[in-house]
C-alpha positions as CSV (number, residue, x, y, z in Angstrom):
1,X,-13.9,15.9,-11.4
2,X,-10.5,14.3,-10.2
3,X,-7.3,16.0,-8.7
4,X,-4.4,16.6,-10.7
5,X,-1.8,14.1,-10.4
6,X,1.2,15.4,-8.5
7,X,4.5,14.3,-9.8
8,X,6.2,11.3,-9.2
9,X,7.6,11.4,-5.6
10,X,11.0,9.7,-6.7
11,X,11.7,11.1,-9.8
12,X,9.4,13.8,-10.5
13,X,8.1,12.0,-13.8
14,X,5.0,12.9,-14.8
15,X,2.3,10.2,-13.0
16,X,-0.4,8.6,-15.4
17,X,-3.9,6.8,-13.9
18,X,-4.5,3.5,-15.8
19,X,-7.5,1.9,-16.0
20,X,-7.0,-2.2,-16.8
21,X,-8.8,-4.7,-14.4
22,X,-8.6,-2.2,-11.4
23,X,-7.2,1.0,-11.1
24,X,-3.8,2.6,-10.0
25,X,-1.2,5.5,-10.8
26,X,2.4,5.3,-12.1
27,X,5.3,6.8,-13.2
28,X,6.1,5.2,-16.5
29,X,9.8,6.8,-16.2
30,X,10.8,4.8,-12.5
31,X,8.1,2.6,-12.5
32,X,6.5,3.8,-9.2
33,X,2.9,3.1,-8.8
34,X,0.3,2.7,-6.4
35,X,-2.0,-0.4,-5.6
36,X,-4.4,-1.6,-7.9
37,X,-7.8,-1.2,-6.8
38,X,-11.3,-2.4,-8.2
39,X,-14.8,-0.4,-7.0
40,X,-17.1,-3.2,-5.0
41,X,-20.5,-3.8,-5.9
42,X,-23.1,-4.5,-4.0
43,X,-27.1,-4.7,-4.1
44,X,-27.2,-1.0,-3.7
45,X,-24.9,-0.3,-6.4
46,X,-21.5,0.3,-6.7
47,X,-19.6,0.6,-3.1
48,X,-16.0,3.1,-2.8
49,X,-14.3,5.1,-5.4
50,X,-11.4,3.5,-6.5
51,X,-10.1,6.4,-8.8
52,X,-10.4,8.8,-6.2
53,X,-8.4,6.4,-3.5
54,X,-5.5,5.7,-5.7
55,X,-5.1,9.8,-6.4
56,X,-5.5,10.3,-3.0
57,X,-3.0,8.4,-1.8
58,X,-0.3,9.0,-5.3
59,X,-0.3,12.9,-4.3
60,X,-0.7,11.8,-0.5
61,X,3.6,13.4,0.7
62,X,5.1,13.6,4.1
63,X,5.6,17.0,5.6
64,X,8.9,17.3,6.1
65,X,8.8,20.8,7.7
């Protein structure tokens, strides 16, 4: 359904998504994490994927070749 998590960028830790008035991904070992984001609703339904976004940009890296 989802991407796997990458590890954490900064210390490798093993990245968790949690689910608690929104939704982001963090590294319970450093403490990194993304934003928090909430899907939108609207008359048509729900509007955005906020679970998606936050994976995106958690396994979102630089190339640095």
């Amino acid at each position: 359904m989802f991407d796997e998590l990458k590890p954490c960028p900064f210390c490798g830790g093993k990245a968790y998504l949690f689910v608690n008035d929104g939704v982001r991904v963090i590294c319970p070992n450093c403490g990194a994490s993304t934003k928090i984001l909430v899907d939108a609703m609207s008359v048509s339904g729900v509007a955005g994927n906020a679970t998606k976004a936050v994976i995106e940009a958690w396994n979102r890296r630089v190339d640095n070749g």
